[in-house]
DSSP file (Angstrom, degrees, kcal/mol; ACC not computed):
  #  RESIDUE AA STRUCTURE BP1 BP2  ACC     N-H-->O    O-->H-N    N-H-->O    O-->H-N    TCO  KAPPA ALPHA  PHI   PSI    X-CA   Y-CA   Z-CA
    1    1 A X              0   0    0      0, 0.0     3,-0.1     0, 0.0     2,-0.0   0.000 360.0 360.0 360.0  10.4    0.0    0.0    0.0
    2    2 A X        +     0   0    0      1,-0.2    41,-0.2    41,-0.1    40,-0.1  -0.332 360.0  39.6 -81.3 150.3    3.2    2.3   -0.1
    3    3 A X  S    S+     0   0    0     39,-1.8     2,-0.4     1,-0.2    40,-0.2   0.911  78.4 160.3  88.3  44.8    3.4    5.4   -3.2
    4    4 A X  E     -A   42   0A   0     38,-0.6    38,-2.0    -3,-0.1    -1,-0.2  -0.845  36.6-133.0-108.2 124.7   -0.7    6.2   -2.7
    5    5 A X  E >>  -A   41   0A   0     -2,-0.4     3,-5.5    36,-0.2     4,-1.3  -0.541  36.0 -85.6 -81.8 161.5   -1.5    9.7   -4.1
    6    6 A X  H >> S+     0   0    0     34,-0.8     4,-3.8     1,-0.2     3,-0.8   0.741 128.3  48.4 -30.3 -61.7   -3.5   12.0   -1.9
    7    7 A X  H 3> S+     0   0    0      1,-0.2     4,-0.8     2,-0.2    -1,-0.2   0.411 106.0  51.6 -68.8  -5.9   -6.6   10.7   -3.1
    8    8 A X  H <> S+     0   0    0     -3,-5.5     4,-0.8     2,-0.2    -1,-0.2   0.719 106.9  54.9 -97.7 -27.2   -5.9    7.2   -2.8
    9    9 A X  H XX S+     0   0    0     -4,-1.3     4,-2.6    -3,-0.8     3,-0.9   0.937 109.4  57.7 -34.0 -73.6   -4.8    8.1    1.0
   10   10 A X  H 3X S+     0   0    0     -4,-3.8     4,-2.8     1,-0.3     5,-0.3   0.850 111.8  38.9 -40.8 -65.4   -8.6    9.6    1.0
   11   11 A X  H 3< S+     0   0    0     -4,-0.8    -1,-0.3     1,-0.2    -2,-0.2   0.621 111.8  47.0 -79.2  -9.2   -9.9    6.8    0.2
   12   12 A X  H << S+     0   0    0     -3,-0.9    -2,-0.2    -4,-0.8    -1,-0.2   0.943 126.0  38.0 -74.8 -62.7   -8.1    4.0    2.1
   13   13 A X  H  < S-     0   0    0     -4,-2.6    -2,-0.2     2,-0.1    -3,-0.1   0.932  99.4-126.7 -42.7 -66.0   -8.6    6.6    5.5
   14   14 A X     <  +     0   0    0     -4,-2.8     2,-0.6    -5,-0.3    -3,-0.1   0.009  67.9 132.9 104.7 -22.6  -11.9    7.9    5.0
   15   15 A X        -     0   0    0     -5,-0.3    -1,-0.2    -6,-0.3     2,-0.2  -0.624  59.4-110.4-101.7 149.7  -10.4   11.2    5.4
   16   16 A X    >>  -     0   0    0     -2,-0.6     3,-3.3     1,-0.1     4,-0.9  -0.446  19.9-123.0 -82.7 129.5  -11.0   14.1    3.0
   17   17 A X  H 3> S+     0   0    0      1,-0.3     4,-0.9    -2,-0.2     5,-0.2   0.586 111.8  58.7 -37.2 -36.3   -8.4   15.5    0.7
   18   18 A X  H 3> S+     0   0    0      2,-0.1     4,-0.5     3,-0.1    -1,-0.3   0.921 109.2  44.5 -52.1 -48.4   -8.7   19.0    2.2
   19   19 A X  H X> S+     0   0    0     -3,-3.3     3,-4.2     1,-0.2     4,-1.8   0.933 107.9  59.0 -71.1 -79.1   -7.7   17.6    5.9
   20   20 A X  H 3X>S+     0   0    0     -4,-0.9     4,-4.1     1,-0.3     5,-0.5   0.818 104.6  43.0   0.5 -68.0   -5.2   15.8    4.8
   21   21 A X  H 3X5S+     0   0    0     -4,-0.9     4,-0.8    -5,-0.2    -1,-0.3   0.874 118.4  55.4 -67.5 -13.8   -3.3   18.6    3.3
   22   22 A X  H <X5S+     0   0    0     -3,-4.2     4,-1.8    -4,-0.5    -2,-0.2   0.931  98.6  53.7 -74.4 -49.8   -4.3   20.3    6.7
   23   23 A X  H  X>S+     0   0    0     -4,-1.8     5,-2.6     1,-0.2     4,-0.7   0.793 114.5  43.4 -77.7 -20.1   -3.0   17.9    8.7
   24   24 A X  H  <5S+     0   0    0     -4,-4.1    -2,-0.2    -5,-0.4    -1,-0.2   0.686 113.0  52.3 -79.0 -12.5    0.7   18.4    6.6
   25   25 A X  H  <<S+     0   0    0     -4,-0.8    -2,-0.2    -5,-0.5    -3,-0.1   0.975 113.4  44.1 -73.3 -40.0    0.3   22.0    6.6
   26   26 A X  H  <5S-     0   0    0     -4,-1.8    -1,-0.2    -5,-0.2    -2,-0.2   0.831 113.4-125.8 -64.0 -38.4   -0.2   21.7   10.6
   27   27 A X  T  <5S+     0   0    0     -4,-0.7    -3,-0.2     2,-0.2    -1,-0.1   0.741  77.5 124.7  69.9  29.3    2.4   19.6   10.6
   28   28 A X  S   <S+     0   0    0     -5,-2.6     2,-0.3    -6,-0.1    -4,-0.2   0.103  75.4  54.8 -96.8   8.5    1.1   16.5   12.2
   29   29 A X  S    S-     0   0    0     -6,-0.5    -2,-0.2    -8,-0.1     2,-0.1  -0.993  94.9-104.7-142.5 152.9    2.2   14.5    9.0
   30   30 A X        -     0   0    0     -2,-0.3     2,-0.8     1,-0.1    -2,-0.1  -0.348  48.8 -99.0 -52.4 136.5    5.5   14.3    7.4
   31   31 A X        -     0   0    0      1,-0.1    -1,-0.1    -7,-0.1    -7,-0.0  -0.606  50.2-128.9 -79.4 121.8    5.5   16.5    4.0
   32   32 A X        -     0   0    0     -2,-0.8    10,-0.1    11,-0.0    -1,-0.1   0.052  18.2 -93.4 -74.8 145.0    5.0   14.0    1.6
   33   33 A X  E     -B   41   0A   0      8,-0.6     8,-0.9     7,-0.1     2,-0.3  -0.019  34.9-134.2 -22.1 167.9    7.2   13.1   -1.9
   34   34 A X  E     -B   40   0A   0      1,-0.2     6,-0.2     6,-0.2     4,-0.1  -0.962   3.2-135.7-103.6 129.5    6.4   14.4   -5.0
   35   35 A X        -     0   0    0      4,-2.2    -1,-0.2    -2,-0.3     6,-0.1   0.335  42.1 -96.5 -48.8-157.1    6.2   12.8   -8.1
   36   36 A X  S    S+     0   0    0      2,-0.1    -1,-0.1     1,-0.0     0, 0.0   0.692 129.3  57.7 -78.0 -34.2    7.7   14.5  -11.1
   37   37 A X  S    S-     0   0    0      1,-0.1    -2,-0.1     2,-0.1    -1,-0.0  -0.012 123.5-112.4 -89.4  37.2    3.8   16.1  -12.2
   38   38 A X        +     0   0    0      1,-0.2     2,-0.5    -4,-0.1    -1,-0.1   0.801  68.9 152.9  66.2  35.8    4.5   17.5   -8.4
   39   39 A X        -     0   0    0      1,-0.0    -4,-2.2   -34,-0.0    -1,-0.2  -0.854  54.7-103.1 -98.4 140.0    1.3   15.1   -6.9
   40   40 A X  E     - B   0  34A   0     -2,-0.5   -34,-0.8    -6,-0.2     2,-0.3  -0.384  34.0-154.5 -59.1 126.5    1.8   14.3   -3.4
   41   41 A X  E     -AB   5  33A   0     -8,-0.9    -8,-0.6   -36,-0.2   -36,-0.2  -0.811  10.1-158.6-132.8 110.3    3.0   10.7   -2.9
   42   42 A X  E     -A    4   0A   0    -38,-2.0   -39,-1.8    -2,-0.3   -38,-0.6   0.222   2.6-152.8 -42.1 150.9    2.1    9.0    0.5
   43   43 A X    >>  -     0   0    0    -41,-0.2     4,-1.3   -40,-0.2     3,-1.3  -0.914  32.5-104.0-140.6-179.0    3.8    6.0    2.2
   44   44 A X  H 3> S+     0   0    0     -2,-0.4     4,-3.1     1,-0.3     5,-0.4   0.856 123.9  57.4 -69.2 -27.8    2.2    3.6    4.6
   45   45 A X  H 34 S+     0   0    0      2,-0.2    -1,-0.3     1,-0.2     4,-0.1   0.395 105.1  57.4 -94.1  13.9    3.6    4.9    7.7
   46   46 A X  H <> S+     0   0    0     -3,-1.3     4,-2.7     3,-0.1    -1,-0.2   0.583 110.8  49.9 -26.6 -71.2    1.7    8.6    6.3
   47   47 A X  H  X S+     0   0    0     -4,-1.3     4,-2.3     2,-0.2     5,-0.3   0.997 104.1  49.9 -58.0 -64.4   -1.3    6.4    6.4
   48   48 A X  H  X S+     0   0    0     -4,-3.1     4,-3.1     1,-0.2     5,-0.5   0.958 112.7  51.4 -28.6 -75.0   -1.1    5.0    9.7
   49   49 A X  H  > S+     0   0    0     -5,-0.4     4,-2.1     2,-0.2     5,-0.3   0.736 109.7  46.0 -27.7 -64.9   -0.6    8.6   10.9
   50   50 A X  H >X S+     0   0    0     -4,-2.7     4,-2.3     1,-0.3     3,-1.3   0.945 116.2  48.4 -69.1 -67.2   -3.7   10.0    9.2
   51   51 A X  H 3X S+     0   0    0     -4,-2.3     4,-3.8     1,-0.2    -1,-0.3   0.882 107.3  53.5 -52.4 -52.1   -5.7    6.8   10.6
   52   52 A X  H 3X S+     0   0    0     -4,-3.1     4,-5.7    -5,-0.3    -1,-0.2   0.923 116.4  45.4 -50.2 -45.3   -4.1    7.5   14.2
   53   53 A X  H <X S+     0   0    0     -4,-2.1     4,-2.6    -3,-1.3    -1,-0.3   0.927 110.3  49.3 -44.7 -50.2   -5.7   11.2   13.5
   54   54 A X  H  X S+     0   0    0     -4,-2.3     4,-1.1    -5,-0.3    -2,-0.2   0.926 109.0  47.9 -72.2 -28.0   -8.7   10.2   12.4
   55   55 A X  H >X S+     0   0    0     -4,-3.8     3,-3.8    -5,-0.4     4,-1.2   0.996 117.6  51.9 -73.5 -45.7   -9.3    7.7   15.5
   56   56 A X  H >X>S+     0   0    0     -4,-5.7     5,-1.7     1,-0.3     3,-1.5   0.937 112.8  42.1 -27.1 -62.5   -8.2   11.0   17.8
   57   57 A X  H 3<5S+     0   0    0     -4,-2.6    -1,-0.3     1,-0.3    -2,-0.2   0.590 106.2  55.1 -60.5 -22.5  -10.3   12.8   16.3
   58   58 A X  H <<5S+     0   0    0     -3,-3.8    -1,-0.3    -4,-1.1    -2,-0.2   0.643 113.2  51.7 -88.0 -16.7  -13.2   10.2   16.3
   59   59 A X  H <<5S-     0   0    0     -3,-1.5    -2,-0.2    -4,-1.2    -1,-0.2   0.539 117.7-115.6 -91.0 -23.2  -12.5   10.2   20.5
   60   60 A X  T  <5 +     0   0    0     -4,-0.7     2,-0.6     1,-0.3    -3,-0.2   0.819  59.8 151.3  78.7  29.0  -12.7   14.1   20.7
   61   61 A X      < -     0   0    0     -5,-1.7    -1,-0.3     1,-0.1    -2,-0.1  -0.906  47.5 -96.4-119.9 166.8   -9.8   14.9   21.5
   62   62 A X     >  -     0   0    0     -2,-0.6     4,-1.6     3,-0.1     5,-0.2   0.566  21.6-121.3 -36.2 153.3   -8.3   18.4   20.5
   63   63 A X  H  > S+     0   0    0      2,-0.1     4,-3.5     3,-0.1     5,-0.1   0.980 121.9  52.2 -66.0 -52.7   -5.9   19.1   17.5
   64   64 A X  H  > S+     0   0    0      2,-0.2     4,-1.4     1,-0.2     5,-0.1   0.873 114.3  49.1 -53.7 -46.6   -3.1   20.5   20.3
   65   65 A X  H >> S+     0   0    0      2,-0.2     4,-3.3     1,-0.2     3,-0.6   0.996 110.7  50.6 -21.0 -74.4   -3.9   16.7   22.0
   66   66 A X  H 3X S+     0   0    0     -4,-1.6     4,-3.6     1,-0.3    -2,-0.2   0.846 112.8  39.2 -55.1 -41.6   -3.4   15.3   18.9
   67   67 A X  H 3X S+     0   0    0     -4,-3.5     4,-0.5    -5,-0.2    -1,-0.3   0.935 112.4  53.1 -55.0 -47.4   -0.2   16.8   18.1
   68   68 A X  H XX S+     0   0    0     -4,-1.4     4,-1.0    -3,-0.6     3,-0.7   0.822 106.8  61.2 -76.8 -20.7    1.3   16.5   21.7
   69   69 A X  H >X S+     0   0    0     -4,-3.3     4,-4.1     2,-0.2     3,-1.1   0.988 112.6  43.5 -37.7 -72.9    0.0   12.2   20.8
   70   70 A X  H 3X S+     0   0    0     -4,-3.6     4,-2.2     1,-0.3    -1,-0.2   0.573 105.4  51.8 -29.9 -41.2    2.6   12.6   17.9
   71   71 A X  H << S+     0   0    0     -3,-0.7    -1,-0.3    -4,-0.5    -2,-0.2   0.707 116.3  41.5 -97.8 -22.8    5.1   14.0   19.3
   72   72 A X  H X< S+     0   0    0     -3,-1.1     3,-1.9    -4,-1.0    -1,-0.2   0.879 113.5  57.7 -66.0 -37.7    4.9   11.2   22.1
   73   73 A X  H 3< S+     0   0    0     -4,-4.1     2,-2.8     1,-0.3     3,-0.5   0.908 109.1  41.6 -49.8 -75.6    4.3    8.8   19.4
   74   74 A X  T 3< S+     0   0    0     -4,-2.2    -1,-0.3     1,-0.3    -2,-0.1   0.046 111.6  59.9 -78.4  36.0    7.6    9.7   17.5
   75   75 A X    X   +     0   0    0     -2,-2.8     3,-2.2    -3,-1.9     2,-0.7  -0.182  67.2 161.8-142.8  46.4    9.4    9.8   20.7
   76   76 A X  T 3   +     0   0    0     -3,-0.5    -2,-0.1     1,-0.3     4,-0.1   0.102  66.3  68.1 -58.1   6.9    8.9    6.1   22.1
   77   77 A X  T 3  S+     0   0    0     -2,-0.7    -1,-0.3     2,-0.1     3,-0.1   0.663  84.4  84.9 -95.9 -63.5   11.4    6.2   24.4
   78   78 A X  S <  S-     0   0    0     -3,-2.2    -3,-0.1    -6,-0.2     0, 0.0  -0.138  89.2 -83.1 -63.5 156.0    9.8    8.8   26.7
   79   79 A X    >   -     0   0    0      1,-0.1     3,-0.7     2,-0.0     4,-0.3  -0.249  23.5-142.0 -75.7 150.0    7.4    8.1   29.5
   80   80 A X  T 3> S+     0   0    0      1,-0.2     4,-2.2     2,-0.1    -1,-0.1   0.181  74.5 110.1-111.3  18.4    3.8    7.8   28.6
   81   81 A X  H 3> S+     0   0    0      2,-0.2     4,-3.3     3,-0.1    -1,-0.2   0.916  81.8  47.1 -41.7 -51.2    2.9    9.7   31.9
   82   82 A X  H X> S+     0   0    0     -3,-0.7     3,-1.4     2,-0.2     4,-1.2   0.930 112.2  49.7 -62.1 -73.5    1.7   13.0   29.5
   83   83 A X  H 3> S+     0   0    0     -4,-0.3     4,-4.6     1,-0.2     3,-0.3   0.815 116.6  46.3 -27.8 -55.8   -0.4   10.6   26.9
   84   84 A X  H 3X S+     0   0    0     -4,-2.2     4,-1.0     1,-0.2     5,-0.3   0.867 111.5  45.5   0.1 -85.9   -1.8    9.3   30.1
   85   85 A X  H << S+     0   0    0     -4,-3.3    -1,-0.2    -3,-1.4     4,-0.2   0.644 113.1  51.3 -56.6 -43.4   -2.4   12.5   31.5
   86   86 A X  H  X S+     0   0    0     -4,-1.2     4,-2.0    -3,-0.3    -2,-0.2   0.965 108.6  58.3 -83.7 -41.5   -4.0   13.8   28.1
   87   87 A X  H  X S+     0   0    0     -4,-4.6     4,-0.9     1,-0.2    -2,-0.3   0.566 100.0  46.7 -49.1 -23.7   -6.1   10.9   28.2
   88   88 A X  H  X S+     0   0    0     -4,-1.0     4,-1.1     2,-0.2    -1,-0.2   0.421 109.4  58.9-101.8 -16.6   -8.0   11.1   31.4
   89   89 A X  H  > S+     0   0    0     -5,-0.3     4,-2.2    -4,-0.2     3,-0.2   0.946 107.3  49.9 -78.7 -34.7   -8.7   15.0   30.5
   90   90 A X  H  X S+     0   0    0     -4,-2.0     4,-1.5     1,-0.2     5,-0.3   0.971 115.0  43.2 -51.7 -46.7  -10.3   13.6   27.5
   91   91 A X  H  X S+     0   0    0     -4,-0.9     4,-2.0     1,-0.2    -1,-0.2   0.816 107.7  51.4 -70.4 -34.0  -12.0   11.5   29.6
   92   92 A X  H  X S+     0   0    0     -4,-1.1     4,-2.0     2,-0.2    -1,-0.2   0.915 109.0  59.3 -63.5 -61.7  -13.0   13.8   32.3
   93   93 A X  H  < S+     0   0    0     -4,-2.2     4,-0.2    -5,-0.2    -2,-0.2   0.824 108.1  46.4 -10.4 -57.3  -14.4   16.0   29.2
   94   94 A X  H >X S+     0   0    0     -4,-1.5     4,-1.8     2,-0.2     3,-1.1   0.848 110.2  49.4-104.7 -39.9  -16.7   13.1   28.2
   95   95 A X  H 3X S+     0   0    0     -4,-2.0     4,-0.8    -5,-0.3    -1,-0.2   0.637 111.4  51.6 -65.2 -27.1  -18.1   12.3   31.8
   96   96 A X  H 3< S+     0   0    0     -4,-2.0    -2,-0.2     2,-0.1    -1,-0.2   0.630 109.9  45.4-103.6  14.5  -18.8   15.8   32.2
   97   97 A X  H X> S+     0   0    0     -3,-1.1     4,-3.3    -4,-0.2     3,-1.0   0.862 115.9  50.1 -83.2 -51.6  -20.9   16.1   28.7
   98   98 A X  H 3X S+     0   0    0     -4,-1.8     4,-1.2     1,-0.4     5,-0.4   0.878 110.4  49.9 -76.1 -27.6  -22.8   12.6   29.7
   99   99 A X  H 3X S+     0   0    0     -4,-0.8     4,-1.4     1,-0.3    -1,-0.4   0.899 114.7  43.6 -79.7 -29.0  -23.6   14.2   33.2
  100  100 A X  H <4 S+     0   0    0     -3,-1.0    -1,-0.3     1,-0.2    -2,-0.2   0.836 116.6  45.5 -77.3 -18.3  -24.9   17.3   31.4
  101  101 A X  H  < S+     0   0    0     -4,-3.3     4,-0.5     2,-0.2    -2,-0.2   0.480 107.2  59.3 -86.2  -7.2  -26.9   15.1   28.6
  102  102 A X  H  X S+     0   0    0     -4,-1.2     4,-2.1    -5,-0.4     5,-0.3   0.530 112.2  40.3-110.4 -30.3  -28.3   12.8   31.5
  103  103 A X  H  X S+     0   0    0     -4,-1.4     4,-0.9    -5,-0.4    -2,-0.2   0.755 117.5  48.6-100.4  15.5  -30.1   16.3   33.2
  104  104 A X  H  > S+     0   0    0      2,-0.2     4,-2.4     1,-0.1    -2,-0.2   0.782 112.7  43.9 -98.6 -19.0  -31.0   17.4   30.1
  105  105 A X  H  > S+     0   0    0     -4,-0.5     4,-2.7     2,-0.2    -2,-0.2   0.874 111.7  53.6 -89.5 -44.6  -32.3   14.3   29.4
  106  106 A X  H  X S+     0   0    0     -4,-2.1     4,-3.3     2,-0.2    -2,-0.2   0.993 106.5  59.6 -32.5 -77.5  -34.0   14.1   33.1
  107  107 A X  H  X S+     0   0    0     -4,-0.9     4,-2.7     1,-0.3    -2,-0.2   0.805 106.1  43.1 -27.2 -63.4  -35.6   17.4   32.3
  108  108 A X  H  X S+     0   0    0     -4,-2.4     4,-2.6     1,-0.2    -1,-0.3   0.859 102.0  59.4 -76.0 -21.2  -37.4   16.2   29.3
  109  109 A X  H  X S+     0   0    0     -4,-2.7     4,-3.4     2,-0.2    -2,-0.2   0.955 106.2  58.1 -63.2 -24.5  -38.6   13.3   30.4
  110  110 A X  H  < S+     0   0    0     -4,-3.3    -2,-0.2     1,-0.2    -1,-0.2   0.886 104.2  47.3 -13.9 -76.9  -40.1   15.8   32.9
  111  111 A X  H >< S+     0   0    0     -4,-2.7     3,-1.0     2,-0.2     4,-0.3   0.862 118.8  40.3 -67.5 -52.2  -41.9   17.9   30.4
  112  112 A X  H >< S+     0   0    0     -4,-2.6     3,-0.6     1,-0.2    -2,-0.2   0.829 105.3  65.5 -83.7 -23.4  -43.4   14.8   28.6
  113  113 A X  T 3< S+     0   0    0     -4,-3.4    -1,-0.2     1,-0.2    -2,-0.2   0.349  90.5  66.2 -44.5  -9.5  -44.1   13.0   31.6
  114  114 A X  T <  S-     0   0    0     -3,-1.0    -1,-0.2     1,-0.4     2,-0.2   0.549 107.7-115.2 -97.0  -2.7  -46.8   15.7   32.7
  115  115 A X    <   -     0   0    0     -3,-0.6     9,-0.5    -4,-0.3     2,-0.4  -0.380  17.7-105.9 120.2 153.2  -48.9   14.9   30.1
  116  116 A X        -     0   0    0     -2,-0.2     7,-0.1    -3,-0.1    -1,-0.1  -0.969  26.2-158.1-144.8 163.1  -50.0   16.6   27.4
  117  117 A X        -     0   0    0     -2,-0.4     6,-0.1     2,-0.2     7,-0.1  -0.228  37.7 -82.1-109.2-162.4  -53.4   18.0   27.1
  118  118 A X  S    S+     0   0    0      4,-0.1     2,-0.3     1,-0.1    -1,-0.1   0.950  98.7  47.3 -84.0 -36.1  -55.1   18.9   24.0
  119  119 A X  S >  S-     0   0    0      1,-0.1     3,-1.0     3,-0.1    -2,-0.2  -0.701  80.6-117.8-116.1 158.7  -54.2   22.0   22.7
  120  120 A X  T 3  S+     0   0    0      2,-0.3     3,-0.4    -2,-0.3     6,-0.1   0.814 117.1  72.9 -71.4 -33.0  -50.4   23.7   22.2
  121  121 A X  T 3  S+     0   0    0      1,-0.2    -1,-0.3     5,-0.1    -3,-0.0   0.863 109.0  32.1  -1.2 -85.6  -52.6   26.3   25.2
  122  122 A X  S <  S+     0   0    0     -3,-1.0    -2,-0.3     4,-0.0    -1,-0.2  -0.061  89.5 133.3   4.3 -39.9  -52.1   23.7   27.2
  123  123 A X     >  -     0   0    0     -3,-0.4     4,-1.2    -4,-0.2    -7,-0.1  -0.143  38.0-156.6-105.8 118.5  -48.9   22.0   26.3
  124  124 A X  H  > S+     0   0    0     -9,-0.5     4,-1.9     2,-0.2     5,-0.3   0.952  95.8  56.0 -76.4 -57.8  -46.6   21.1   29.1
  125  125 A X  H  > S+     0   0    0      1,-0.3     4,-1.7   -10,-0.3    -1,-0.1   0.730 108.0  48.5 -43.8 -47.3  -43.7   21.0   27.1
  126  126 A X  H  >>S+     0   0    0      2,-0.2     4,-1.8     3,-0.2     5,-0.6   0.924 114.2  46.2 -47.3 -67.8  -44.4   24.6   26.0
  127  127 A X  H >X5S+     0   0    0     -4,-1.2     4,-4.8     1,-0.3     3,-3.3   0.946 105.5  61.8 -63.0 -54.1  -44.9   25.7   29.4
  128  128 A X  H 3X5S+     0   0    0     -4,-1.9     4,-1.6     1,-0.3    -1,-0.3   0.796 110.0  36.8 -25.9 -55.3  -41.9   24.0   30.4
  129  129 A X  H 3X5S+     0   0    0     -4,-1.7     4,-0.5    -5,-0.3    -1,-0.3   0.659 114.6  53.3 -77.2  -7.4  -39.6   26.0   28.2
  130  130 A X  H XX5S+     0   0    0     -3,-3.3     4,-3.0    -4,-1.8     3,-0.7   0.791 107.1  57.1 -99.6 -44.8  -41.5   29.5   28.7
  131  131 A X  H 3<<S+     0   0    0     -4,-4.8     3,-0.3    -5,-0.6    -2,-0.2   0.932 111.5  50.7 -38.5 -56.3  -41.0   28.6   32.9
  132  132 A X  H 3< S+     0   0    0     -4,-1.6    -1,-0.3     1,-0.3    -2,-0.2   0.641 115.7  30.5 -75.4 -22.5  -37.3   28.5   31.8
  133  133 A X  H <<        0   0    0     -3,-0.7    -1,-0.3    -4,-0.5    -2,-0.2   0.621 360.0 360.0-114.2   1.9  -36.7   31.3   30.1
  134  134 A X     <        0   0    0     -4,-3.0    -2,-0.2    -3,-0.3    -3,-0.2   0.388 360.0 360.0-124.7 360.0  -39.0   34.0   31.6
């Protein structure tokens, strides 16, 4: 799978020829060969990278994450305390979305648990949100 032009990258990843070139401009991928008609040419260990992005990225965590990931990746040697470290802020992140989606989610079952009556007049849901904001 080595020598893949951009758009053979794109499609082996999933990821779109614009990020790509984003993610070399950023400088979270090596800047790739050229060919002689000056097309970007890719090697596997290119790919890997853009997949390792893409799984960051599918996980939420940050571009500056994802870079300081690299920089641990291409430094294997060093202690994996910081990855670590970045990982349980992600994580911390994501425990404190579910705790805000679990009262928002309380909330409405609220508002549809009181019923609703016949006319939008009427409407618990409707009252519910006019309580909240006036």
């Amino acid at each position: 799978m080595s020598n893949l032009l951009i758009g053979e990258v794109s499609r082996v990843t999933g990821v779109k020829v614009p990020t790509i070139r984003y993610y070399e401009g950023a400088g979270m991928l090596p800047v790739a060969r050229r060919a002689e008609n000056n097309r970007r040419i890719y090697d596997d260990k290119a790919v890997k990278r853009i997949a390792f992005i893409r799984h960051a990225r599918n996980l939420g965590f940050s571009m500056s994450d994802i870079k300081a990931l690299i920089a641990l990746q291409d430094n294997p040697a060093q202690s994996c305390r910081q990855a670590d470290a970045i990982a349980r802020a992600r994580l911390a992140e994501i425990e404190l979305r579910i705790r805000h989606l679990q009262s928002l989610q309380a909330e409405l079952q609220a508002m549809i648990g009181r019923g609703c009556r016949q006319r939008v007049s009427q409407c618990r849901v409707i009252e519910g949100l006019v309580g909240a904001t006036g």
